[in-house]
Wavefront OBJ file of the C-alpha trace (Angstrom):
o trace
v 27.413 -17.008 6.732
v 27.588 -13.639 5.258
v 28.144 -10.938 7.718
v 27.102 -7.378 7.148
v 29.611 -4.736 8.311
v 28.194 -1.578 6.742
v 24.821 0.017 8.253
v 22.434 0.963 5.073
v 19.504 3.050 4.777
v 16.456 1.715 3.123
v 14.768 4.777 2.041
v 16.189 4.144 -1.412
v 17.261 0.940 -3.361
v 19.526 0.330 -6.391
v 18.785 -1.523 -9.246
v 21.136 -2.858 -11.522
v 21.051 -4.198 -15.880
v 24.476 -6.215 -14.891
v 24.020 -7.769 -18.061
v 22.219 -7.524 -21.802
v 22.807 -11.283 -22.539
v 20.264 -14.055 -21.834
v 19.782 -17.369 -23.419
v 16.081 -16.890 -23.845
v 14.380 -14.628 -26.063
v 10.956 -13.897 -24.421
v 8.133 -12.429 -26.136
v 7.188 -10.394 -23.854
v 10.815 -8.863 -22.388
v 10.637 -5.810 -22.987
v 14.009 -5.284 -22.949
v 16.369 -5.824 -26.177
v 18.422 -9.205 -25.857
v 21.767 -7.800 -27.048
v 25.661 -8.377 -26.146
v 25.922 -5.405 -23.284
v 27.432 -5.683 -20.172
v 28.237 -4.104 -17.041
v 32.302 -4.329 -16.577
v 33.079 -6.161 -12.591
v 34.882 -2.850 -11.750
v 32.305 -0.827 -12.727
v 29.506 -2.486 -10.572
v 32.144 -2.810 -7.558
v 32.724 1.041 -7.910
v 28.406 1.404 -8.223
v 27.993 -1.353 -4.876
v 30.822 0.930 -2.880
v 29.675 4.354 -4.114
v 25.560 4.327 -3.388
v 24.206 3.619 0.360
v 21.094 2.036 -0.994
v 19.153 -0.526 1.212
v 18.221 -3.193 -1.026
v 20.107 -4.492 -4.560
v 18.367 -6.348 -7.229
v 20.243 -7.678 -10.102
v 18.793 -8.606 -12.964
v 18.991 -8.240 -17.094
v 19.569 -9.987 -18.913
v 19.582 -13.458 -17.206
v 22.493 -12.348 -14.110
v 23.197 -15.981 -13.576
v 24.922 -15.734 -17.417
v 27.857 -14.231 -15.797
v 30.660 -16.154 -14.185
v 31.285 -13.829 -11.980
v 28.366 -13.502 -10.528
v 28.592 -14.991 -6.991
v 31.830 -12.779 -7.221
v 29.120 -9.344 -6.907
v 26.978 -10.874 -4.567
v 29.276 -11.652 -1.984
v 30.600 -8.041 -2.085
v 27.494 -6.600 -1.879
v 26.210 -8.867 0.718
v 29.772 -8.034 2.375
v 28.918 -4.456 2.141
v 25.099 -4.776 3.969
v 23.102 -5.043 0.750
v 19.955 -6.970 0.679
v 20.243 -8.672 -2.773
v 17.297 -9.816 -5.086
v 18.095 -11.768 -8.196
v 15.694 -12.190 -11.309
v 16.429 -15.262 -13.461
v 13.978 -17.105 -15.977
v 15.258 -19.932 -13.859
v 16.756 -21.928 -16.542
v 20.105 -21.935 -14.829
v 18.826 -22.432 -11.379
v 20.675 -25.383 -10.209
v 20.690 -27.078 -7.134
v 24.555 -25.776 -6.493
v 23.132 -22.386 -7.884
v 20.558 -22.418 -5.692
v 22.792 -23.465 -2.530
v 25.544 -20.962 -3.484
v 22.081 -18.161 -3.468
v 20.818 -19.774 -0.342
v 24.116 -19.208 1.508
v 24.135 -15.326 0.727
v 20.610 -15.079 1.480
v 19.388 -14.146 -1.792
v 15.765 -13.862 -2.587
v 15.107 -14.520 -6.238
v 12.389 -13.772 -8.364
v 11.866 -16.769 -11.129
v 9.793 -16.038 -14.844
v 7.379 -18.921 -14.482
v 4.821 -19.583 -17.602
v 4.663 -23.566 -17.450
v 8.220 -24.066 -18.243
v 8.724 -28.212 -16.717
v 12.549 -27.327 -16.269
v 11.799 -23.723 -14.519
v 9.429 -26.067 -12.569
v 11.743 -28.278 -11.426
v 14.713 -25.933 -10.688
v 11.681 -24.001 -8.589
v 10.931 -27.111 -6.645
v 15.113 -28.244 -6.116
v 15.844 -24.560 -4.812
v 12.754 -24.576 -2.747
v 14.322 -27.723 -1.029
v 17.070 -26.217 -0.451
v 15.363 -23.040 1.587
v 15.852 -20.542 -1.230
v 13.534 -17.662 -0.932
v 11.309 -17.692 -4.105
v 9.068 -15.368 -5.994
v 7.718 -16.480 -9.331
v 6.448 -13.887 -11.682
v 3.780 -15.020 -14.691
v 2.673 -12.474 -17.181
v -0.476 -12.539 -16.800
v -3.014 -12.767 -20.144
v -6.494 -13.836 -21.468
v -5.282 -17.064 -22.828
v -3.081 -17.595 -19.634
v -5.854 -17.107 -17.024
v -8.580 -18.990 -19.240
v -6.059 -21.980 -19.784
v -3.125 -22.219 -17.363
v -3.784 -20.570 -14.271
v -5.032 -22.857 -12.338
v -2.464 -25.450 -13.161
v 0.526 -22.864 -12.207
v -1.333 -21.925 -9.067
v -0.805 -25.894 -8.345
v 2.180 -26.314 -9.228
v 3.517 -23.315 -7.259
v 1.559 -24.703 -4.360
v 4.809 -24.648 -2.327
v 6.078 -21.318 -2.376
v 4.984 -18.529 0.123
v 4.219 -15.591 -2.847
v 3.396 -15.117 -6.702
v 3.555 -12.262 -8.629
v 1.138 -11.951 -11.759
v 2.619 -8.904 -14.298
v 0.737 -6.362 -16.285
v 1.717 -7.255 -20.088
v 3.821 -4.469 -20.747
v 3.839 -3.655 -23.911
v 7.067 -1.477 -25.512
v 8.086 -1.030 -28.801
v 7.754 -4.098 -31.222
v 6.440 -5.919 -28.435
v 3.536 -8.773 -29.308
v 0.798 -8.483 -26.260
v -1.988 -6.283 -26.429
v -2.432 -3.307 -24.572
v -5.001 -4.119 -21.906
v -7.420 -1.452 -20.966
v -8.761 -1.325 -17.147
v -11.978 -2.895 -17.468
v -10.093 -6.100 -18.658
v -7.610 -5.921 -16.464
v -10.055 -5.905 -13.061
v -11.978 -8.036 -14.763
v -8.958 -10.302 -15.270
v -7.716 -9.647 -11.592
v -10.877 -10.664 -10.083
v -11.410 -13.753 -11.894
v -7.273 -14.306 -10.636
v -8.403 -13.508 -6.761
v -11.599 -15.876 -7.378
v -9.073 -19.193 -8.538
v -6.529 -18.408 -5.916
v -8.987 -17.825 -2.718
v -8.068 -21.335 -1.451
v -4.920 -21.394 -2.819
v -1.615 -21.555 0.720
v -0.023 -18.878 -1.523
v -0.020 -14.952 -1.470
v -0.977 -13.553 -4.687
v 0.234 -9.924 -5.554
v -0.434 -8.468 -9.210
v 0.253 -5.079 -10.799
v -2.696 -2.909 -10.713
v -1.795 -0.813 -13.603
v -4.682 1.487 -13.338
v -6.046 3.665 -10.359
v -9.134 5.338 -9.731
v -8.917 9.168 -10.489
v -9.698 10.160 -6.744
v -6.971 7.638 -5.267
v -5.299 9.829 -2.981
v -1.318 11.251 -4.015
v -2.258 9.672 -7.619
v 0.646 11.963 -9.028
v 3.362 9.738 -7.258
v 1.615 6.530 -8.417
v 1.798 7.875 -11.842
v 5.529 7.910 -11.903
v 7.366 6.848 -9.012
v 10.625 7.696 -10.908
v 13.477 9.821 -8.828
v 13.205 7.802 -5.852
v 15.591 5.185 -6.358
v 18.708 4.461 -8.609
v 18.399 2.238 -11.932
v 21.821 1.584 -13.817
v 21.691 -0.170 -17.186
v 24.822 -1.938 -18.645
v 25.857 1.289 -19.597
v 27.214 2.538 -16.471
v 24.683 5.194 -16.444
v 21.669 6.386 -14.534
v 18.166 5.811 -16.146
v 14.349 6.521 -14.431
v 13.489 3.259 -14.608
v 14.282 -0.574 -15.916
v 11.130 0.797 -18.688
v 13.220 3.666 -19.997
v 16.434 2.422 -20.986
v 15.224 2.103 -24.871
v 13.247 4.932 -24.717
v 15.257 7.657 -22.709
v 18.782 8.360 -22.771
v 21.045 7.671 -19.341
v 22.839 10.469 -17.345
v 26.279 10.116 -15.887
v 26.362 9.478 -12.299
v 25.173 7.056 -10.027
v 21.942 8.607 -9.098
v 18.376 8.501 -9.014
v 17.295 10.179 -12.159
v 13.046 11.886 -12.515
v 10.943 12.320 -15.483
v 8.065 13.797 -15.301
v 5.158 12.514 -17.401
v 3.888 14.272 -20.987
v 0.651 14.461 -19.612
v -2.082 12.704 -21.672
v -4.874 15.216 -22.259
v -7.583 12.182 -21.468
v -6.496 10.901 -18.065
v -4.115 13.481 -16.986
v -1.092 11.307 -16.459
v 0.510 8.234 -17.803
v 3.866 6.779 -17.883
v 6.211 8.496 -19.260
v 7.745 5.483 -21.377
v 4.597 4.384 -23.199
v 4.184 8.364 -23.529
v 7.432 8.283 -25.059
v 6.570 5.227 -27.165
v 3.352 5.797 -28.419
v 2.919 9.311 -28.028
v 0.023 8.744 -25.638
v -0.486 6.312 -22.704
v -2.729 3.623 -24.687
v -3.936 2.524 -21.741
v -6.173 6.065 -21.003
v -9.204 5.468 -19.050
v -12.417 7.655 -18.519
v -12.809 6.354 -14.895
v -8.860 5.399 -14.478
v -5.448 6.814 -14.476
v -3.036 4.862 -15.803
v -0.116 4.036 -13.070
v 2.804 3.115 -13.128
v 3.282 -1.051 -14.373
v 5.628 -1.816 -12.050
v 3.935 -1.072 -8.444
v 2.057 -4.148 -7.261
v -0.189 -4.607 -4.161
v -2.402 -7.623 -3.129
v -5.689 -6.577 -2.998
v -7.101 -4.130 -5.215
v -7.392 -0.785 -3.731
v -4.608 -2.019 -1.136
v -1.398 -0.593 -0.088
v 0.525 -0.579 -3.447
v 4.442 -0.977 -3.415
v 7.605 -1.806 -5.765
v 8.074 -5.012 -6.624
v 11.802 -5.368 -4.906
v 9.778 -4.949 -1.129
v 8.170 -8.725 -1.803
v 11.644 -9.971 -1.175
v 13.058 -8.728 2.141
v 10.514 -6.353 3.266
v 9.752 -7.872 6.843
v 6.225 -6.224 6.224
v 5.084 -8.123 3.455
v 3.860 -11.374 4.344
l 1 2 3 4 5 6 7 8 9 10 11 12 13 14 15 16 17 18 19 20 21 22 23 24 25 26 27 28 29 30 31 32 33 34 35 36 37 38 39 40 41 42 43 44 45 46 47 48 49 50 51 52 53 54 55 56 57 58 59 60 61 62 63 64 65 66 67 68 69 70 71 72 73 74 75 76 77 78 79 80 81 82 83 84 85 86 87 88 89 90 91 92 93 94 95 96 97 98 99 100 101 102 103 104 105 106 107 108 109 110 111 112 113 114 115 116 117 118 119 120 121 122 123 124 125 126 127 128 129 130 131 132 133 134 135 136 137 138 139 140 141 142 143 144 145 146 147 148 149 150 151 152 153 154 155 156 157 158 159 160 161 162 163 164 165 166 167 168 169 170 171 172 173 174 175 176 177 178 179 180 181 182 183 184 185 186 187 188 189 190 191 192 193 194 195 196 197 198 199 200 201 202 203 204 205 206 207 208 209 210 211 212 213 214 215 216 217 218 219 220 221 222 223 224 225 226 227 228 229 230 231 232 233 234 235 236 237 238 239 240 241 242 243 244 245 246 247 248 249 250 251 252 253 254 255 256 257 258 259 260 261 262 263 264 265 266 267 268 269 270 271 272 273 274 275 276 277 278 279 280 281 282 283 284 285 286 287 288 289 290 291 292 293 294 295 296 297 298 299 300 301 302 303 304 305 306 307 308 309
């Protein structure tokens, strides 16, 4: 047992790049596979010098480093809540009893992977707390969806992701009318389905009430890459340059001259939010919620929020 000897408020969470390396080289990551990473010290100095509620560590694939049990038994030692996200290739059953026994919820890439499967299914046995996330795309909901709702029949959540597109990325830019079209042709396959089913809305109607926060929720918590420094976001660290200090960090968007808004980070990237909308403002990719028009939240709640069921 881990025991937690520091109070910590929860009205902000950090976020961490601990590491550039992973030994996949997705498609759709949006981040640049490269040979960064954050120095032990320097993430020991980050875990003691923020008062953050919740950490998640990610990349990268975290598990990469050796050290990592190392940083999540000082954080857990220091009151953190810690989330973890792995493409579960190197989710062993020790793995998954070491994560188990620091009371780590993790957050597993599934698309149809048999070996992601089955390190799912061992660390499920062994009590781990498991979110899968599946990009979700034409081809994937007309072809595969229904299989990887079954074969994630035993976990509690899944989380299907916008394809975020950045830079020299491959997927298509999807505009809301496909997208809600997509989502409720999701909600219609999973409606008997044991799990809960969250997605990233992506889009919001123009009257939804304090749109500008949805736009850009950057400012409210802390993202670090491998840098050491402070970025807005886990979007931006391509696209915006990172400030000393371990801080939350706020851009506001270039505002697209259709919709009004945008993120900043495709703004940045395409000079325009691509995914403008006569009906829609584009949102920020990374909330998600669980119904559409529901309460819509950051991804890192799913794991230890005692609110989300």
């Amino acid at each position: 047992m881990v025991t937690k000897n520091i109070e910590r408020h929860s009205d902000f969470d950090l976020a961490m790049n601990i590491t550039r390396r992973c030994n996949r080289d997705c498609g759709f990551c949006y981040l640049e596979n490269k040979n960064g990473e954050l120095p032990y010290e320097k993430v020991i100095d980050i875990l003691n010098l923020t008062n953050a509620g919740i950490l998640t560590l990610t990349g990268g694939e975290p598990l990469i480093r050796a050290d990592i049990f190392d940083i999540i038994q000082t954080a857990r030692n220091l009151g953190y809540d810690v989330n973890l996200l792995s493409n579960g290739d190197l989710l062993t059953t020790d793995v998954a009893k070491q994560l188990k026994k620091f009371d780590v919820a993790v957050y597993v890439s599934y698309n149809g992977d048999p070996k992601v499967l089955d390190n799912i299914r061992a660390a499920v046995r062994e009590g781990l707390n498991i979110t899968t996330q599946t990009i979700l795309t034409k081809e994937t909901l007309e072809n595969k969806v229904d299989k990887f709702l079954s074969d994630l029949s035993i976990l509690n959540k899944n989380l299907f992701l916008y394809p975020t597109s950045l830079g020299d990325s491959n997927l298509k830019v999807i505009c809301a009318e496909e997208w809600y079209g997509m989502l409720d042709t999701l909600m219609e396959k999973s409606k008997n389905c044991p799990q809960k089913i969250y997605f990233e809305p992506a889009f919001a109607e123009k009257n939804t009430p304090n749109i500008e926060q949805l736009i850009c929720p950057s400012g409210k918590n802390i993202f670090v890459d491998t840098d050491g420094k402070s970025y807005p976001c886990c979007l931006s660290v391509n696209s915006f340059p990172g400030c000393d200090g371990i801080k939350p960090v706020k851009v506001s968007p270039q505002n697209c001259k259709s919709c009004g808004g945008g993120c900043p980070v495709y703004n940045k990237e395409y000079g325009h939010d691509p995914r403008c909308d006569s009906d829609y403002v584009p949102i920020c990719p990374l909330y998600v919620s669980d119904k559409l028009g529901a309460e819509i939240i950051m991804p890192n709640a799913l794991g230890h929020n005692k609110n989300v069921v």
